[in-house]
Structure formats: C-alpha cells, structure tokens
KEKE-653466 format. One record per atom (N, C-alpha, C): x, y, z; residue in three letters; atom name. Coordinates in steps of 0.1 Angstrom, whole numbers, plus 2048, in hexadecimal, padded with zeros to 3 digits. Layout:
[site [X, Y, Z], "ala", "CA"],
...
This chain:
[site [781, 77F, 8A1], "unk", "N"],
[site [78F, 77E, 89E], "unk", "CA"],
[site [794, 78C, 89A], "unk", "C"],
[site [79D, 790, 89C], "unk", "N"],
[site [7A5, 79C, 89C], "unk", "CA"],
[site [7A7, 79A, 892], "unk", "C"],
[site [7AB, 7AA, 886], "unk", "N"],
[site [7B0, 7A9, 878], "unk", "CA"],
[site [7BB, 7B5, 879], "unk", "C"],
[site [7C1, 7AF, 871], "unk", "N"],
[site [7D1, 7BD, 86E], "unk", "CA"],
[site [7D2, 7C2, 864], "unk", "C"],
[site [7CB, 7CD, 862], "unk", "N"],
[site [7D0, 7D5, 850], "unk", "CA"],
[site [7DB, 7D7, 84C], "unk", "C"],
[site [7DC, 7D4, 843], "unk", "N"],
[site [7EE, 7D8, 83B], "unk", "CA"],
[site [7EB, 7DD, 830], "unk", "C"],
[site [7EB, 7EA, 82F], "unk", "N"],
[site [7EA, 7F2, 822], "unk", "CA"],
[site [7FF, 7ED, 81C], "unk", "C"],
[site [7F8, 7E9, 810], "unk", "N"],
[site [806, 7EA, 807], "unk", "CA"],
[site [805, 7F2, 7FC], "unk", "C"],
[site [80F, 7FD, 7FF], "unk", "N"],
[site [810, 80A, 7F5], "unk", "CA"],
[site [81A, 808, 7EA], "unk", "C"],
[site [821, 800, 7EE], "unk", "N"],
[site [82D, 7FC, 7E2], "unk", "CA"],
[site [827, 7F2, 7DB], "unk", "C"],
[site [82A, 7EC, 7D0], "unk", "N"],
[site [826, 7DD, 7C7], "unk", "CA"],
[site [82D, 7D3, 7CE], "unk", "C"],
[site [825, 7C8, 7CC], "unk", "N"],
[site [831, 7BB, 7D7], "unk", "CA"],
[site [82C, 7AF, 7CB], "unk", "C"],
[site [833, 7A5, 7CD], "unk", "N"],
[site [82F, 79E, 7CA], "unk", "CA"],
[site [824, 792, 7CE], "unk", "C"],
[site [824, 78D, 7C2], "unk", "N"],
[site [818, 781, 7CC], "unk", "CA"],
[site [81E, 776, 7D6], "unk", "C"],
[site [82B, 772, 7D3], "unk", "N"],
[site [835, 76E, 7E1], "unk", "CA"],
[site [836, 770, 7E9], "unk", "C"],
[site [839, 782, 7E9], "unk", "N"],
[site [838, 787, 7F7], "unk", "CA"],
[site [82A, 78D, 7FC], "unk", "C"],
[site [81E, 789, 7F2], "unk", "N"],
[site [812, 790, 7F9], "unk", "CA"],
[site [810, 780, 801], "unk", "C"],
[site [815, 779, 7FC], "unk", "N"],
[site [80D, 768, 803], "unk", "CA"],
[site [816, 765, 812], "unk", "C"],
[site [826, 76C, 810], "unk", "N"],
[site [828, 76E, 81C], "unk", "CA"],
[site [826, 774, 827], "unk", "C"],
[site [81E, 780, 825], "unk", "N"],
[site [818, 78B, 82F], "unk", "CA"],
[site [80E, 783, 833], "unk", "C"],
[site [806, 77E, 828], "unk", "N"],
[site [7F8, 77B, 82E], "unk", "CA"],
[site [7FB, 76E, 837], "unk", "C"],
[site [806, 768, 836], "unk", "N"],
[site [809, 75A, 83C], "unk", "CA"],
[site [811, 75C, 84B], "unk", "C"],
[site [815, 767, 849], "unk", "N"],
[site [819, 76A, 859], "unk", "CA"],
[site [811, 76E, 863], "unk", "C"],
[site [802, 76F, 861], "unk", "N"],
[site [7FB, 770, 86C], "unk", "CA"],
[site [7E9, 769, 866], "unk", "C"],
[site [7E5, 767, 86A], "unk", "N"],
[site [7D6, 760, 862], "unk", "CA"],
[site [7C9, 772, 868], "unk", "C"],
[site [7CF, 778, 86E], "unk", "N"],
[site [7C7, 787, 870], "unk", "CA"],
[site [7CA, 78E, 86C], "unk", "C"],
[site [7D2, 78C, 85B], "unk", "N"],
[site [7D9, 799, 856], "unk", "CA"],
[site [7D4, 798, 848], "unk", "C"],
[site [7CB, 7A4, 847], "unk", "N"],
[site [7C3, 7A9, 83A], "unk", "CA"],
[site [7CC, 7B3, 831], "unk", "C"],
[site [7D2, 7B0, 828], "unk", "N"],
[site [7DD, 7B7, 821], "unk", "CA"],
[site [7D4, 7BB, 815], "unk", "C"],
[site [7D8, 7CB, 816], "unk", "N"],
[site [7D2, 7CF, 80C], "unk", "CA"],
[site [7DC, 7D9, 803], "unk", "C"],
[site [7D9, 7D5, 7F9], "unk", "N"],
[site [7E3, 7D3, 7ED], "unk", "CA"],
[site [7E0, 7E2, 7E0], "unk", "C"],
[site [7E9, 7EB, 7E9], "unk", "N"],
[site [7E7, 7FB, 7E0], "unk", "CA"],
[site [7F0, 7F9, 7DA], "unk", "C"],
[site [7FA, 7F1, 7D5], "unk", "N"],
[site [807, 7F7, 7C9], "unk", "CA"],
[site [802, 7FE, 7C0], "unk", "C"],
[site [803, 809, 7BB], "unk", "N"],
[site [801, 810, 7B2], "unk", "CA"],
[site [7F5, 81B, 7B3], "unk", "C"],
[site [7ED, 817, 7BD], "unk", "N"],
[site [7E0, 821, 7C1], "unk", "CA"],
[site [7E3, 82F, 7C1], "unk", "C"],
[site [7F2, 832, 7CD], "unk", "N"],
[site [7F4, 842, 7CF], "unk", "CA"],
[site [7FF, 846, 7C5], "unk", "C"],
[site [800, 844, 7BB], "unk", "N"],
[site [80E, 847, 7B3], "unk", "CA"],
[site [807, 853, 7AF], "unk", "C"],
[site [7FD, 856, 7AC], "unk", "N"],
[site [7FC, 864, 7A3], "unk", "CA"],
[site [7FC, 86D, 7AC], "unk", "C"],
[site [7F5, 868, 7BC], "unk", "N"],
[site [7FA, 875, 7C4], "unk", "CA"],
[site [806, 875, 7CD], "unk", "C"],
[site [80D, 868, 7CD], "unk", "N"],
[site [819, 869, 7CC], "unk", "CA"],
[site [826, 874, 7C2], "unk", "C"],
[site [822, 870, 7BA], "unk", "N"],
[site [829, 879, 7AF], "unk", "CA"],
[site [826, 887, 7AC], "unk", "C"],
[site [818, 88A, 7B1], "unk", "N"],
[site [815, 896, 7B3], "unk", "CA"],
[site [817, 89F, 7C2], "unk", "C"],
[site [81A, 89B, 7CB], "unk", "N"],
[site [81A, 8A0, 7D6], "unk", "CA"],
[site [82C, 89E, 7DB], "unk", "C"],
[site [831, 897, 7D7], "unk", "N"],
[site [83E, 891, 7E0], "unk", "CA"],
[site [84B, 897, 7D4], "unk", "C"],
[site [858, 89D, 7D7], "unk", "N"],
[site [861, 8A2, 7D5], "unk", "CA"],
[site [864, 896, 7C5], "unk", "C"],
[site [86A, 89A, 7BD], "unk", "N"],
[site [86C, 895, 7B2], "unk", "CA"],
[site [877, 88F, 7B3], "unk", "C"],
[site [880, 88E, 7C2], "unk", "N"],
[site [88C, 883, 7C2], "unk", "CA"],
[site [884, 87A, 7CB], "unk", "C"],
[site [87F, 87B, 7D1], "unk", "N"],
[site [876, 870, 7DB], "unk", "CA"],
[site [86C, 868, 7D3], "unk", "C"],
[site [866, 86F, 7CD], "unk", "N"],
[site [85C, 86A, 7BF], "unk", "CA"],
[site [860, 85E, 7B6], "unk", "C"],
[site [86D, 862, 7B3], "unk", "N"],
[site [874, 85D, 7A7], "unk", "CA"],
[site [87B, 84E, 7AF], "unk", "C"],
[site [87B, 84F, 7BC], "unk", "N"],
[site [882, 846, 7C3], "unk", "CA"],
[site [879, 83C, 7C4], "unk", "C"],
[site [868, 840, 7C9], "unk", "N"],
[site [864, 838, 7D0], "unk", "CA"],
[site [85A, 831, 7C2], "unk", "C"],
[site [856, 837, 7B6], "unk", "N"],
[site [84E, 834, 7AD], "unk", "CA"],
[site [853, 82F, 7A2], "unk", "C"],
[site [84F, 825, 79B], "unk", "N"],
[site [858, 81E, 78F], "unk", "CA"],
[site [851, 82B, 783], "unk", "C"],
[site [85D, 826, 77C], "unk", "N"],
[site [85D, 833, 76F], "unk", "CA"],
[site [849, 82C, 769], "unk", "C"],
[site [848, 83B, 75E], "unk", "N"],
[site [83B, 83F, 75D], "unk", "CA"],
[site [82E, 83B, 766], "unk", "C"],
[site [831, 836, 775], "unk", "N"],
[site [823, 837, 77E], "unk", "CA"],
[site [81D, 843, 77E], "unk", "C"],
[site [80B, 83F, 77D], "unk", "N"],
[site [809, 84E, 77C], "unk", "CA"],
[site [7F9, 849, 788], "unk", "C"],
[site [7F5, 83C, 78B], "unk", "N"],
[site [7E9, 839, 795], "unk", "CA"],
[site [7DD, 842, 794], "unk", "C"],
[site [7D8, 83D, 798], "unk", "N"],
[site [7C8, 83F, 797], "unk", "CA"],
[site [7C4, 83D, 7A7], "unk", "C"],
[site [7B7, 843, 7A9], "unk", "N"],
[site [7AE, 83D, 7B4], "unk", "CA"],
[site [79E, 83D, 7B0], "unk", "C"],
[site [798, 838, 7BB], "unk", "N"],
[site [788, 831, 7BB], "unk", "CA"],
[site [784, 836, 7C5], "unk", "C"],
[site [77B, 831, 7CC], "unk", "N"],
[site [770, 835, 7D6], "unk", "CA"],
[site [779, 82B, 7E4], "unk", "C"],
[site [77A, 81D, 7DE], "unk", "N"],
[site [77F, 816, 7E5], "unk", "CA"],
[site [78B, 817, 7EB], "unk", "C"],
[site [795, 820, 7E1], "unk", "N"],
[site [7A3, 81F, 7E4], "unk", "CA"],
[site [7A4, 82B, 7EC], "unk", "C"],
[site [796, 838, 7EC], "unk", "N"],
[site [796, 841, 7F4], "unk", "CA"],
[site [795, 841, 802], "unk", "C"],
[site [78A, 836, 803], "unk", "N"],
[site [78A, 82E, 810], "unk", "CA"],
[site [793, 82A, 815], "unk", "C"],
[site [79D, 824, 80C], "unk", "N"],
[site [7A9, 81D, 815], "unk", "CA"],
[site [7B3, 825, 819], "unk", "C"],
[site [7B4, 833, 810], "unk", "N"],
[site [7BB, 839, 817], "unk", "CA"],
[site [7B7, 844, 81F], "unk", "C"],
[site [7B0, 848, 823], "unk", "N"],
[site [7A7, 84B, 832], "unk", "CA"],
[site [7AA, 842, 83D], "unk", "C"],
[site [7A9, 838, 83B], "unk", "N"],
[site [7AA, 82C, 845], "unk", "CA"],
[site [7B8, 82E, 847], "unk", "C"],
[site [7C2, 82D, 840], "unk", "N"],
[site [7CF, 82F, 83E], "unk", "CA"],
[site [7D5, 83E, 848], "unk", "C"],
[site [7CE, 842, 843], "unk", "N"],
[site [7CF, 851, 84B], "unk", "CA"],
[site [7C9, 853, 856], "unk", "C"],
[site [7BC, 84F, 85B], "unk", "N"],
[site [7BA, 84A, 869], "unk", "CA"],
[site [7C0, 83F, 873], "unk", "C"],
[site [7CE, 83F, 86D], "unk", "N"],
[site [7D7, 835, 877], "unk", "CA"],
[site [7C8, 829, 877], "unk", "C"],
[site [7C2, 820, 872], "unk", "N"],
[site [7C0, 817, 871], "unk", "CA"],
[site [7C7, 809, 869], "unk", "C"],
[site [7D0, 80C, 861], "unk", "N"],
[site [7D9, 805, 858], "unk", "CA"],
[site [7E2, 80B, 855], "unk", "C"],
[site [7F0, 809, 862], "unk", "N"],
[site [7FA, 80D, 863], "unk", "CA"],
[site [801, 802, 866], "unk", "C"],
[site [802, 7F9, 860], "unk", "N"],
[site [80D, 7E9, 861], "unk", "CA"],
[site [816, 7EA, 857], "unk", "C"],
[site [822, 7F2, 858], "unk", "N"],
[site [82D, 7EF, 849], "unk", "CA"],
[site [82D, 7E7, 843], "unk", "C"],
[site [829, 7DD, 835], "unk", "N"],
[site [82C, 7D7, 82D], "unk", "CA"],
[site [83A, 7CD, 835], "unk", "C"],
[site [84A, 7D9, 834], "unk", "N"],
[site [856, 7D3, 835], "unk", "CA"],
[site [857, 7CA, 83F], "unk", "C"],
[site [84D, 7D0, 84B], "unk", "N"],
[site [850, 7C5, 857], "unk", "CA"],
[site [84C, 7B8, 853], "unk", "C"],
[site [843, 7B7, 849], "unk", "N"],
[site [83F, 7A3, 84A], "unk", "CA"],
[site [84D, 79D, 83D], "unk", "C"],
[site [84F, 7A5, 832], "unk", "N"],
[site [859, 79D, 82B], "unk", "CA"],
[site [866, 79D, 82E], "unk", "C"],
C-alpha cells in the first residue's frame, strides 16, 4: 500500500487531524505543531515570526523530530496540511 506523509508544522486540532487522516486511508500525518518554533523564531524576520507563531512559542527538537525534518527537506513530505481541511 502506498503511504502519504503530511508533515504538519502549524498546531491543528484533533477535528481536523481526524479529518486529514479520513480523507485518504495512505495518509500518515505527522503532527510538528510547535517542533520548529525556536528555529522559526530564530531564523525568520520578526513580522513573519510574529505572524506565523503564537505569543511566547519558543519549541524544542529530538533526534526524531530531526529526522522528520530532513525528510521534510528531502522533498519526501511535501503535502500542505491546508489542502485536506
């Protein structure tokens, strides 16, 4: 069976995580809200920042979340979030 990654970088909710996963049965949604905010907030313009991150985010990463975004950056998990809600 074919599988479809969906890195989600923004927070969603669990309504709309059960809708992603419900619009396809090959779609493995993986759920970063809050993962890149510290390098978000550290790398990205302080009006883009302030737009895209809720006040005091400051995120963390792991081993795992490093992986994912590798994978993310090897165009292996490039499915926008917006297209399924």
């Amino acid at each position: 069976m074919r599988t479809i990654n969906v890195l989600a970088t923004q927070r969603i909710s669990a309504d709309d995580r059960a809708k992603i996963e419900a619009s396809d049965p090959a779609i493995r949604l993986i759920d970063a809200g809050g993962w890149f905010d510290g390098e978000i907030g550290e790398t990205w313009t302080a009006f883009a920042a302030a737009r895209h991150l809720p006040p005091g985010a400051t995120g963390s990463g792991s081993r795992t979340r490093t992986h994912v975004r590798e994978a993310f950056r090897q165009r292996r998990c490039l499915v926008p979030v917006e297209q399924f809600l």
